[in-house]
C-alpha positions in Angstrom: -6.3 2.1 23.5 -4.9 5.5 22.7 -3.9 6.4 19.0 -0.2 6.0 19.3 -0.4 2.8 20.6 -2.9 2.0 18.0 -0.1 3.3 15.4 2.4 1.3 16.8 0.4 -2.0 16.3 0.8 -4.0 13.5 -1.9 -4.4 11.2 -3.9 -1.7 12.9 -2.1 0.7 10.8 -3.3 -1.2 7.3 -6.8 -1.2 8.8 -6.6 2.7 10.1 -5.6 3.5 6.4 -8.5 1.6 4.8 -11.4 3.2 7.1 -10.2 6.6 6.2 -9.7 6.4 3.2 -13.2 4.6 2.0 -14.5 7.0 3.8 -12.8 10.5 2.3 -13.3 8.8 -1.4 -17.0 7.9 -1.1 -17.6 11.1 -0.2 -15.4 12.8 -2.8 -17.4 10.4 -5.3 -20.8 11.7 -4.4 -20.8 14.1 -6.7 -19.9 14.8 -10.6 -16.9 16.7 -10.7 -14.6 14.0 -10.4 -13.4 12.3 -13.5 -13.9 8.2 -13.8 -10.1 8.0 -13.6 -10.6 9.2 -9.8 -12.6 6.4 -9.0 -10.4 3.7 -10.5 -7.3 4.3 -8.8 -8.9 4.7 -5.6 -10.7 1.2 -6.0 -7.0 -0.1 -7.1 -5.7 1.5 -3.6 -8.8 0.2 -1.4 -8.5 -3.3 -3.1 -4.1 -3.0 -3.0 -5.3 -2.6 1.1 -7.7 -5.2 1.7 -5.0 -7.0 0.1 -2.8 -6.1 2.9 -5.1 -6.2 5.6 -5.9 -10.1 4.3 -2.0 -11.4 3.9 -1.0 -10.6 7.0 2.7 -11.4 6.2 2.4 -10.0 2.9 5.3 -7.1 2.3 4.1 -7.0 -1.5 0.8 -6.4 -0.6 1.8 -3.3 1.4 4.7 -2.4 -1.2 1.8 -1.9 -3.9 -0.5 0.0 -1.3 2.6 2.4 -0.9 3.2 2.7 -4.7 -0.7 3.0 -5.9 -1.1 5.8 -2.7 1.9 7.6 -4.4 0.6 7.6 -7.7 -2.5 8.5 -6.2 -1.5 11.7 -4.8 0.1 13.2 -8.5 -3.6 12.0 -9.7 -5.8 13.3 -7.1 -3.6 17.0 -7.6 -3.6 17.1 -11.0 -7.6 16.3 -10.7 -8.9 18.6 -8.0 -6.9 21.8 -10.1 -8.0 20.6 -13.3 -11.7 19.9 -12.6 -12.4 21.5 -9.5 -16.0 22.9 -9.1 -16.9 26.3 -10.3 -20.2 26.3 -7.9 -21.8 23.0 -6.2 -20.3 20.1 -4.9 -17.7 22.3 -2.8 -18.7 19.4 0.1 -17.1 17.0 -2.1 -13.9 18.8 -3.7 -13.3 19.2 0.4 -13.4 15.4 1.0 -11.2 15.1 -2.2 -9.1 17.6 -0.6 -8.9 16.0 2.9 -8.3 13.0 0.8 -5.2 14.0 -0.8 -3.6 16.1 1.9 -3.7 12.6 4.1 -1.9 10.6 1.8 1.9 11.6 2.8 1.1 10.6 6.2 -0.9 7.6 5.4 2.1 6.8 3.2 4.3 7.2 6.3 2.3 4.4 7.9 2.6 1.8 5.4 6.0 2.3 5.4 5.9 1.5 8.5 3.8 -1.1 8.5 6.2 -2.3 5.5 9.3 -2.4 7.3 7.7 -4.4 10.3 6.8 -6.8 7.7 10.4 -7.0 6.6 10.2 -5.2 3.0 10.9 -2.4 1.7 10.1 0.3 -1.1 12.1 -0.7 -4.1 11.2 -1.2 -7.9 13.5 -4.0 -8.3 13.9 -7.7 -7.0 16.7 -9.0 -5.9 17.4 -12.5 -5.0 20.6 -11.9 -3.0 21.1 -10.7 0.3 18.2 -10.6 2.9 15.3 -12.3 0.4 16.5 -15.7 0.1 15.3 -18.0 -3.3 13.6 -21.0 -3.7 16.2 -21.6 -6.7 18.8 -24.0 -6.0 21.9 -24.0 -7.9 22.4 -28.0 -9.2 25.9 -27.4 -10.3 27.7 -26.6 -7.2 28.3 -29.3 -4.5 27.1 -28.8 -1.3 27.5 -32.1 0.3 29.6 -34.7 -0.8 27.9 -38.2 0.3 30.0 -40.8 0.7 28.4 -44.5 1.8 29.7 -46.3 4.5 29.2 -50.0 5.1 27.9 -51.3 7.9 28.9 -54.6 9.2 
């Protein structure tokens, strides 16, 4: 299997994400540069995809992936030029690096995986339109039932 068929797969993509990224922040993490608010968002994003890769049918799952990953790239930025090593641990700042130059196109592929699960990146709900509700209105009439005899 070649990587653009691999990308066009579903639930490939959530799983593609997951690897590379565990992988980029455990090694960012192996040394002490890195403030504890690094860590924390990162274990939100690798438990937001798990989530994901878990709920297959899940669009909130991947919606939060796509959010945390956003916030995630402002936080990892602002960390790596506030904290960034004067000497040591240049290994790690270039995982953390690699880390955050991969998240617009890892973003890019849980929006895709996003839309093939038929949601899509909005703040709001909505309970009109293309996500049907469980709530049913009582007041209107939808069928009128009227008993017949039988004889």
């Amino acid at each position: 299997m070649d990587l653009q068929s691999a990308l066009n797969t579903p639930h490939i993509r959530v799983k593609l994400v997951a690897m590379i990224h565990t992988t980029l922040i455990a090694a960012a993490l192996n040394s002490y540069w890195l403030p504890a608010s690094y860590q924390f968002y990162n274990i939100l994003f690798i438990i937001s995809l798990f989530w994901a890769i878990h709920w297959k049918e899940s669009s909130d799952a991947v919606q939060i992936a796509c959010l945390i990953d956003v916030i995630g790239f402002l936080f990892d930025l602002t960390g790596i030029i506030l904290y960034f090593p004067s000497k040591g641990a240049i290994l790690s700042a270039v995982f953390a690096i690699f880390n955050l130059a991969l998240r617009p196109f890892t973003l890019l592929l849980l929006h895709r995986e996003l839309t093939d699960r038929g949601g899509r990146l909005s703040l709001t709900t909505e309970a009109t339109g293309n996500n049907p509700s469980s709530y049913e209105d009582i007041d209107q009439h939808h069928q009128v039932f009227t008993p017949t005899v039988l004889s």
